[in-house]
C-alpha positions as CSV (number, residue, x, y, z in Angstrom):
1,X,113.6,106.1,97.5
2,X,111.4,108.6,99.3
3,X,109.7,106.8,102.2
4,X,106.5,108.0,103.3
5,X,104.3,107.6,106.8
6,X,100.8,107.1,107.2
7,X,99.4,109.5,109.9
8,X,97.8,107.0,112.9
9,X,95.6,108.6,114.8
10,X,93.5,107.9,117.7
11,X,89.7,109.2,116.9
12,X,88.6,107.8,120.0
13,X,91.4,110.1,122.2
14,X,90.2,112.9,120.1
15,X,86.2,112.1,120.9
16,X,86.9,111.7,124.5
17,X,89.0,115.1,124.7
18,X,86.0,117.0,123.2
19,X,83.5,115.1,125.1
20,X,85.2,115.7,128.7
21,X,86.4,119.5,127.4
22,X,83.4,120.8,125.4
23,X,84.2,121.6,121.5
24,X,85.6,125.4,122.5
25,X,88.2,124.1,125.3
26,X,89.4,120.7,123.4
27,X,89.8,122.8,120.5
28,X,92.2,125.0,122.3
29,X,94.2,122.2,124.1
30,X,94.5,120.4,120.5
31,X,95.9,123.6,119.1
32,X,97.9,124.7,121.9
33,X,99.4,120.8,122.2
34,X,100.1,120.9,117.9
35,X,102.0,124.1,118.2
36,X,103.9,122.8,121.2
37,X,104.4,119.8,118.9
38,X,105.2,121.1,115.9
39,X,108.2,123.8,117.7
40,X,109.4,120.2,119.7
41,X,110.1,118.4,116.6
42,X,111.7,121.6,114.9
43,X,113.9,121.5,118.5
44,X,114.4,117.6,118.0
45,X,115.8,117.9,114.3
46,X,118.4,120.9,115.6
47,X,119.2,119.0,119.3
48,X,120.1,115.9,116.5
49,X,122.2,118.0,114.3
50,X,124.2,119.9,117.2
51,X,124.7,115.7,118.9
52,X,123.4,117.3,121.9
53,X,122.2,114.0,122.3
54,X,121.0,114.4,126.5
55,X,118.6,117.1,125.2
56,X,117.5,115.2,122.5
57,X,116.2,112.9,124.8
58,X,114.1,114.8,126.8
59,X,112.4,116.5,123.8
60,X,111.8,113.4,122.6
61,X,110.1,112.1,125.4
62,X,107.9,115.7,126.5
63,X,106.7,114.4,122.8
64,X,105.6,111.0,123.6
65,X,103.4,113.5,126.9
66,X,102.2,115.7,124.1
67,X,101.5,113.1,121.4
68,X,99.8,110.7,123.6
69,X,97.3,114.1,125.2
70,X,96.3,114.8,121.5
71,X,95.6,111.0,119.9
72,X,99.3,110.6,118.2
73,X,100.2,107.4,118.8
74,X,102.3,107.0,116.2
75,X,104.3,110.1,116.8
76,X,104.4,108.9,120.8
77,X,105.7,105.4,119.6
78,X,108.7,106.4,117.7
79,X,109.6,109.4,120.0
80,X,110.0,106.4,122.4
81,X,111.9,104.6,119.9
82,X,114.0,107.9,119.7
83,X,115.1,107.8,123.6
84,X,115.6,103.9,123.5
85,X,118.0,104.5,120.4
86,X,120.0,107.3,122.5
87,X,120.4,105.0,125.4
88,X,121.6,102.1,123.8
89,X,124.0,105.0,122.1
90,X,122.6,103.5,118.6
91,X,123.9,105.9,116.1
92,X,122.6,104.3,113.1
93,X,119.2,103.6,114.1
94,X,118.8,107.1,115.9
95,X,119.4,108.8,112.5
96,X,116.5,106.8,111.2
97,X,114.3,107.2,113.9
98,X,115.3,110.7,114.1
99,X,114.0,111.0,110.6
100,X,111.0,109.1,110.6
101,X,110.0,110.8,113.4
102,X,110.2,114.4,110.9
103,X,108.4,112.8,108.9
104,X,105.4,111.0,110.9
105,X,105.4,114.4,113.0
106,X,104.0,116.2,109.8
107,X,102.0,113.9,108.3
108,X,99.9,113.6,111.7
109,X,100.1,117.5,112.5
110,X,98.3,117.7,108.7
111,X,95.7,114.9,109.5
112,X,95.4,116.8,113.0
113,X,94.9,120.3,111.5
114,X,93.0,118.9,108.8
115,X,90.4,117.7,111.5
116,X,89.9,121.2,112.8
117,X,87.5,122.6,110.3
118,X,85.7,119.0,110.8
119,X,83.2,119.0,114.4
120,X,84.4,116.2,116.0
């Protein structure tokens, strides 16, 4: 069993960004904020595997910042669920959350970068 996330993300966030910003700046805050993104939840999986647990924790939640600037919510709602899992010292359910958010990390980084080449 592979399981597989649906990217969610918020057009409107997006719209506003580029509105407020003009196409040149938002465009450079939404790539700036992905590769911040995309190194944080490289740092995430490694914090995980090491059990440094404390730093996992605040990566997780500079992620919910990042996700929430760029129209993520999906990515922002499960690194919540991430900190909540740590303290409540939830092993078991950190490992999956920990892995799902991998997994809807991607998926929504491809959506996002996907969206580039597209004039919003």
């Amino acid at each position: 069993m592979k399981p597989k996330e649906v990217a969610n993300v918020d057009y409107d966030r997006l719209n506003e960004l580029y509105t407020q910003l003009g196409q040149s700046n938002a465009k450079d805050i939404v790539c700036r904020a992905m590769e911040e993104l995309a190194l944080r939840l490289t740092h995430c999986d490694k914090l995980y595997r090491d059990k440094a647990l404390g730093d996992l924790h605040k990566s997780a939640k500079s992620l919910v910042a990042i996700a929430d600037q760029i129209g993520m919510p999906a990515v922002s709602s499960v690194a919540g669920h991430v900190t909540i899992c740590i303290d409540c010292e939830n092993t078991i359910a950190l490992a999956a959350r920990v892995a799902r958010l991998l997994r809807i990390g991607e998926e929504s980084l491809a959506v996002i970068r996907d969206l580039q080449d597209i004039t919003i």
